[in-house]
N, C-alpha and C positions, 0 to 999 in steps of 0.2 A: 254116385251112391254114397251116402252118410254109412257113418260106421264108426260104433262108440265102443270102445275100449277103456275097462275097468281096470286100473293103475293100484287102488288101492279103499281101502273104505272112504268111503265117499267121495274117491277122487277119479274121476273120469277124462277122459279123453275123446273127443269127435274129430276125426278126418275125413274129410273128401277124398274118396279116391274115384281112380277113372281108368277106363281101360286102354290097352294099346292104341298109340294114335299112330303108329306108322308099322311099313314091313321094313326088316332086319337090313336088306339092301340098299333102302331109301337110305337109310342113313349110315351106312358103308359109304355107298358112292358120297354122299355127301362128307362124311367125313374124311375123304381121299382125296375131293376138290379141295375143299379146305386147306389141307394140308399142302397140297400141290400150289398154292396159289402164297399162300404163308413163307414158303420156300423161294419161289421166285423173289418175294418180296426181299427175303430176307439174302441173296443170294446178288441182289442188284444196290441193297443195301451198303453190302459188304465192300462189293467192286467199288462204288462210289468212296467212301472211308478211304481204301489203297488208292483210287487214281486211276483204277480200269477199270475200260466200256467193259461189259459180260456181256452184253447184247451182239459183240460182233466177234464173230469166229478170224483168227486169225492164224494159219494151221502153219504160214513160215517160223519153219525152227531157229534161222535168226532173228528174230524179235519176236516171236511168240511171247515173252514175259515182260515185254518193253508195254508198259503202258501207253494206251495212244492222245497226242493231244488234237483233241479236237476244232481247234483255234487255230491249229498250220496245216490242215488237210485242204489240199486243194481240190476242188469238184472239176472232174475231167467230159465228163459227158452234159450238155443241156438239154 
């Protein structure tokens, strides 16, 4: 819908405007994936920079803060 708006003598104004394109939730959730997925990114980012995997849990409390290298792991199962 056009919609002219008088600014001043003889100075006008025309906008477009248009109505809701979405429900309130749609873009909730959307803005919550968003967010969630921005954080991982940001969160694996991090790890990589220091030298730790974040993608593996490692819950022993003696090395729990020992970064792991990935180059001396040996695969035990085939």
């Amino acid at each position: 819908m056009k919609q002219i708006i008088k600014l001043g003598i003889n100075r006008y104004i025309q906008l477009d405007t248009y109505g809701h394109q979405g429900d309130y939730m749609d873009n909730a959730v959307g803005k919550v994936f968003v967010a969630l997925i921005t954080l991982c990114i940001a969160a694996i980012t991090a790890g990589a920079m220091l030298g730790y995997d974040v993608t593996t849990f490692n819950l022993d409390d003696a090395t729990r803060y020992l970064p792991k290298s990935h180059g001396t792991q040996v695969e035990t199962q085939r």
